[in-house]
SENUVO-601350 format. One record per atom (N, C-alpha, C): atom name; y, z, x. Coordinates in nm, 3 decimals. Atoms other than C-alpha are relative to their C-alpha. Example, Ala and Ser with C-alpha at 12.3 -4.5 7.8 and 13.67 -1.06 7.14 Angstrom:
REM SENUVO-601350
REC,N,-0.119,0.000,0.089
REC,CA,-0.450,0.780,1.230
REC,C,0.120,0.000,0.090
REC,N,-0.119,-0.006,-0.082
REC,CA,-0.106,0.714,1.367
REC,C,0.109,0.073,-0.077
***
This chain:
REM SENUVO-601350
REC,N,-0.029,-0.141,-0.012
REC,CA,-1.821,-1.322,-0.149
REC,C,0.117,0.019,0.096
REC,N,-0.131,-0.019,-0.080
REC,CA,-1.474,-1.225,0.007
REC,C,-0.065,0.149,0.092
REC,N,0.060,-0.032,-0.140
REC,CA,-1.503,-1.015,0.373
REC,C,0.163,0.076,-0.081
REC,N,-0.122,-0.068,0.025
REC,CA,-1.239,-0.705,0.260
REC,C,-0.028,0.084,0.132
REC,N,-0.006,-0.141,-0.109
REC,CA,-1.313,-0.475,0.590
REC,C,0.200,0.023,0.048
REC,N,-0.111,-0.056,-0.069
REC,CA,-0.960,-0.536,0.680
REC,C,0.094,0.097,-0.132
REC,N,-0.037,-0.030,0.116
REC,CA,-0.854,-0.437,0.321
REC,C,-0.022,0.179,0.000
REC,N,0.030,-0.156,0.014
REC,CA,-1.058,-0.126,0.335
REC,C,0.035,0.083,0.107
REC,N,-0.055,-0.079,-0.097
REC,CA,-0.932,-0.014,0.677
REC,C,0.168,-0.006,-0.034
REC,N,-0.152,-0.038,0.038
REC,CA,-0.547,-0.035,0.545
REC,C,-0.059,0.124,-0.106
REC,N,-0.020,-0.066,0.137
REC,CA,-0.646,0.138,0.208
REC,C,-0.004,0.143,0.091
REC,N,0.015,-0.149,-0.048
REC,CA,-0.801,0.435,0.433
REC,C,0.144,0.029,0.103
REC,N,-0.081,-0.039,-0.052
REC,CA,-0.530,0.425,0.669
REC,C,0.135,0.030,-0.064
REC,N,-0.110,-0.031,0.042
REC,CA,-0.224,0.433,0.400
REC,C,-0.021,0.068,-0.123
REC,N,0.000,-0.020,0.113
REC,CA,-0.388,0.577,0.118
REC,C,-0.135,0.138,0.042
REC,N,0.107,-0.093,-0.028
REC,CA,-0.680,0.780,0.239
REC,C,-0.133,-0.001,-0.010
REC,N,0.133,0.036,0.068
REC,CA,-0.940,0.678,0.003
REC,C,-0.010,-0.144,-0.104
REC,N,-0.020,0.060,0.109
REC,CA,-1.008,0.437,-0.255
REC,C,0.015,0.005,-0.134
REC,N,-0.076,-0.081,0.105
REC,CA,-0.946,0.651,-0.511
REC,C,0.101,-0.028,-0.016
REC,N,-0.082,-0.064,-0.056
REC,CA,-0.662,0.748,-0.417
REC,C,0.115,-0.181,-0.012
REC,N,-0.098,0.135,0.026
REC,CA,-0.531,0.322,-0.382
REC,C,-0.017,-0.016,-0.181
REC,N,0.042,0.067,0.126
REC,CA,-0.703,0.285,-0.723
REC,C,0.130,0.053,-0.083
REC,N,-0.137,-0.040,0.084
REC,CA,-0.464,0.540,-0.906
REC,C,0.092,-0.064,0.007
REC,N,-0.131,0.094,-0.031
REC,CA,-0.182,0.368,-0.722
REC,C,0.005,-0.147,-0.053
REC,N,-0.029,0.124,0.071
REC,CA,-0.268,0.062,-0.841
REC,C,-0.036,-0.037,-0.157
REC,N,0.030,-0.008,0.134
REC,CA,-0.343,0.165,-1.163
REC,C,-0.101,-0.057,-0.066
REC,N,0.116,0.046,0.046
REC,CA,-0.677,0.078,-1.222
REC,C,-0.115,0.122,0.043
REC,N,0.066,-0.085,-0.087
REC,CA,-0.977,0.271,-1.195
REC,C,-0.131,0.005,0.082
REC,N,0.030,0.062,-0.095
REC,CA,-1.180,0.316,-0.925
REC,C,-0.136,-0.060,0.002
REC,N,0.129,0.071,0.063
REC,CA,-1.498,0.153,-1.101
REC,C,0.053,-0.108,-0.005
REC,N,-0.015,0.125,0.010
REC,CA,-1.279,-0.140,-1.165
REC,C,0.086,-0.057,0.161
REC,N,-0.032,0.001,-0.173
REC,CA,-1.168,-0.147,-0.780
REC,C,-0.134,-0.047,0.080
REC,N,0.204,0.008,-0.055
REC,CA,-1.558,-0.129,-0.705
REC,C,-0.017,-0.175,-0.006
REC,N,0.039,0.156,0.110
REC,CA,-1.578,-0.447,-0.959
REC,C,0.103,-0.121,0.123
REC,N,-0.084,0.055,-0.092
REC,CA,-1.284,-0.623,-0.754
REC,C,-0.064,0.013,0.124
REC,N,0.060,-0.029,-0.145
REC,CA,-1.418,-0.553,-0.409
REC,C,-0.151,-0.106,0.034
REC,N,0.120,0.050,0.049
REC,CA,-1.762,-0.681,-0.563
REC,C,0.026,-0.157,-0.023
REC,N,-0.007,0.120,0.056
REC,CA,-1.623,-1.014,-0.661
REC,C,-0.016,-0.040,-0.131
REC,N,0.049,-0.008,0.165
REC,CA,-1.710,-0.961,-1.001
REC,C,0.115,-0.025,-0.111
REC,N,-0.167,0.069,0.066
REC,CA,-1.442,-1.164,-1.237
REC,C,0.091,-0.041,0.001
REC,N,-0.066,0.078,-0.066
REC,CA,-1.333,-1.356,-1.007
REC,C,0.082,0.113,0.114
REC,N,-0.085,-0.051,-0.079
REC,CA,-1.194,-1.047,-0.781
REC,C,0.119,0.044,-0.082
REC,N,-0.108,-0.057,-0.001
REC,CA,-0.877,-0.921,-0.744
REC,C,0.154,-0.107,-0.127
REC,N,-0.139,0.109,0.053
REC,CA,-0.564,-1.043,-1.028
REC,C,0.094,-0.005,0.091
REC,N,-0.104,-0.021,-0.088
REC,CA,-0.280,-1.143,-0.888
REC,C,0.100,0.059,-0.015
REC,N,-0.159,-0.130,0.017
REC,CA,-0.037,-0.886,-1.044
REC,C,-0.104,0.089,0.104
REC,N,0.026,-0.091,-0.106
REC,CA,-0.280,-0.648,-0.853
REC,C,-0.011,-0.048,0.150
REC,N,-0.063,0.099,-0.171
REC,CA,-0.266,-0.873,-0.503
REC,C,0.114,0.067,-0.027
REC,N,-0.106,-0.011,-0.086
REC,CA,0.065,-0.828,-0.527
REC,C,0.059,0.158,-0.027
REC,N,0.032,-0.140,0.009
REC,CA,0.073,-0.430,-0.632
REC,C,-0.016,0.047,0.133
REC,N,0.103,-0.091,-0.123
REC,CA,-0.183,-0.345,-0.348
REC,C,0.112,-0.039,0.114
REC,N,-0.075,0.041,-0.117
REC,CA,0.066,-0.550,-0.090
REC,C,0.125,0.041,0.000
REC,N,-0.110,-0.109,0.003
REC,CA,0.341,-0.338,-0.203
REC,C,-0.030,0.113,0.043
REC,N,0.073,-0.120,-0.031
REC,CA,0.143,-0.002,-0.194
REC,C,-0.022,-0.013,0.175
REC,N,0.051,-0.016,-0.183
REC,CA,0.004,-0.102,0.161
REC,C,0.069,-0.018,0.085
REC,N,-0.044,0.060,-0.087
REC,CA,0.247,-0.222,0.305
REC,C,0.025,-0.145,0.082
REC,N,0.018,0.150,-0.098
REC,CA,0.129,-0.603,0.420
REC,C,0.123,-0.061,-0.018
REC,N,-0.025,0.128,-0.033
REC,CA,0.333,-0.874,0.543
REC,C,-0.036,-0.095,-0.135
REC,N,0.041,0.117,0.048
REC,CA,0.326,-1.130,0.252
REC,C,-0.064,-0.122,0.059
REC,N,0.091,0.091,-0.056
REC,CA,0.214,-1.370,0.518
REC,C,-0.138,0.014,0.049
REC,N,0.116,-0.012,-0.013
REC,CA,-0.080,-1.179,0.576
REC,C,-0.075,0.030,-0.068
REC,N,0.052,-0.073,0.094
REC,CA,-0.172,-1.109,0.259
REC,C,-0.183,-0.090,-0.010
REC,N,0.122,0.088,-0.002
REC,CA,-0.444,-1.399,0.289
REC,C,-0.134,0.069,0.104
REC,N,0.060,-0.061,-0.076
REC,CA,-0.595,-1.214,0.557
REC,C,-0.094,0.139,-0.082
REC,N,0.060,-0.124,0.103
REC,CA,-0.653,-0.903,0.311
REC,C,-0.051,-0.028,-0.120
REC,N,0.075,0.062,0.112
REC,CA,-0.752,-1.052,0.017
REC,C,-0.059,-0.083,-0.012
REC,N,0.088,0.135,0.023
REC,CA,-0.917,-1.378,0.064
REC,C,-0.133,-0.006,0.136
***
């Protein structure tokens, strides 16, 4: 099971909600839930690298937020 708290404290801090990232990342926010959940292996990596556009990260810390 992947440890997202730091994930979910960016989303609220640059996005507001998780809604709100989901639209942005073009998914919706049932299949954000599913991702979060670990469920299908997690997060793709076109969306990794989406969300780390949207949020803002550091590519070098992206390991930190997603894994």
């Amino acid at each position: 099971m992947f440890n997202y708290n730091l994930l979910n404290n960016r989303i609220a801090q640059v996005c507001g909600s998780q809604q709100e990232f989901a639209r942005r990342l073009g998914i919706s926010f049932e299949e954000l839930q599913e991702r979060m959940l670990g469920k299908d292996g997690g997060f793709l990596a076109s969306e990794m690298q989406k969300g780390i556009e949207i949020l803002s990260i550091p590519i070098t810390h992206a390991v930190k937020y997603f894994f």
